[in-house]
C-alpha positions as CSV (number, residue, x, y, z in Angstrom):
1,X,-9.6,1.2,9.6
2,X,-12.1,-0.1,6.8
3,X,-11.2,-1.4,3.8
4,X,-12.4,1.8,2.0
5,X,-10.6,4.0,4.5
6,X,-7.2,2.4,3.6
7,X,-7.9,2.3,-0.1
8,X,-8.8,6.3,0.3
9,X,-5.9,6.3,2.1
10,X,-3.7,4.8,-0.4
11,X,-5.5,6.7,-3.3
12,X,-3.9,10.1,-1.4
13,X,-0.4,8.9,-0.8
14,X,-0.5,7.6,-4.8
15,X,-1.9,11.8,-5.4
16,X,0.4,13.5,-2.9
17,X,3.8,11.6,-3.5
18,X,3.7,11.1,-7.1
19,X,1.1,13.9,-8.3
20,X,-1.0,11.4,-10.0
21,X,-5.0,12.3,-11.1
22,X,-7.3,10.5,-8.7
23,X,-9.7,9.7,-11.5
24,X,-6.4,7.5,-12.8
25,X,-6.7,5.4,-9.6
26,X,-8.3,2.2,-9.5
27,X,-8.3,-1.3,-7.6
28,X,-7.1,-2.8,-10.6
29,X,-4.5,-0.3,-11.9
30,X,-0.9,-1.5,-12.4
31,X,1.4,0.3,-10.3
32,X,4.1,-0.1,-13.1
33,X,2.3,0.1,-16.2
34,X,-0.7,2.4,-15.6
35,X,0.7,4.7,-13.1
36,X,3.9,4.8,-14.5
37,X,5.6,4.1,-11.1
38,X,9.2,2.9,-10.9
39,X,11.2,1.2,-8.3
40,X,12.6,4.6,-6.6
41,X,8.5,5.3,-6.4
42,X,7.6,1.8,-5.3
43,X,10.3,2.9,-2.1
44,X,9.0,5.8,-1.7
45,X,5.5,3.9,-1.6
46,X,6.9,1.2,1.2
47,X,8.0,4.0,3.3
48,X,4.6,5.9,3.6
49,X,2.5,2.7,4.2
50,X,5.2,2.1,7.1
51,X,3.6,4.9,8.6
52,X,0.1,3.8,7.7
53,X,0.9,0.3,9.4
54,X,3.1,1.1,12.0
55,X,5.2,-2.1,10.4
56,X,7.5,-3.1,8.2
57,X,7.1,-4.2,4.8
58,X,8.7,-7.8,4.7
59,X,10.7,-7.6,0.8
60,X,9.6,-10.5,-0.7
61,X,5.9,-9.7,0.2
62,X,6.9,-6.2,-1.6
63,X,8.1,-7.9,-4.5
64,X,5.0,-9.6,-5.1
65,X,2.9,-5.9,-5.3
66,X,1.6,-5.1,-8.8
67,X,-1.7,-3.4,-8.2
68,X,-3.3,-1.0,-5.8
69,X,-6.0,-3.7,-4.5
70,X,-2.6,-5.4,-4.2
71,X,-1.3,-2.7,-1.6
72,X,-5.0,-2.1,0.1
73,X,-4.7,-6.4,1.0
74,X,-1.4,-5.7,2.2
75,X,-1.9,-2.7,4.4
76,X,-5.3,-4.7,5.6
77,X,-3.5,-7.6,6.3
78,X,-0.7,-5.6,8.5
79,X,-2.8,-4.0,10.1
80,X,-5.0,-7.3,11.2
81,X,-1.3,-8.6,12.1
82,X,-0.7,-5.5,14.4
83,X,-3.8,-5.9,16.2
84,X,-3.5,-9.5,17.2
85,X,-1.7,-10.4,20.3
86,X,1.2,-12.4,20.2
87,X,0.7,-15.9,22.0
88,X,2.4,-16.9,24.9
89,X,4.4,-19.8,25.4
């Protein structure tokens, strides 16, 4: 998936789940104080890119999301994770 292709897809869960305007959605926008999300949303949010990723969202990486280019590194970096085989020891 390309970066665009997970920020798309992250602009439609953002749409869908909380009925935001599309044309509100940006790289830079706050989660919290732009799109008026709270932490019930930010949940919400975790368990959708769960399905995106295939993964779970470690909490204190969670914690640390404030923006939507903050959730398209994350999902980006999962799914590099996911697609690199474990070493053997």
């Amino acid at each position: 998936m390309t970066r665009a292709e997970i920020y798309n897809r992250i602009v439609g869960i953002l749409v869908k789940s909380f009925e935001l305007d599309p044309n509100d959605i940006r790289p830079e926008s706050r989660l919290f104080e732009d799109l008026d999300l709270d932490s019930i949303d930010a949940i919400d949010m975790f368990v959708e890119l769960h399905e995106v990723t295939g993964r779970r969202i470690d909490v204190q990486v969670a914690r640390k999301i404030r923006t939507v280019e903050d959730i398209v590194n994350l999902v980006e970096s999962e799914l590099r994770s996911a697609s690199v085989p474990p070493t053997q020891e």
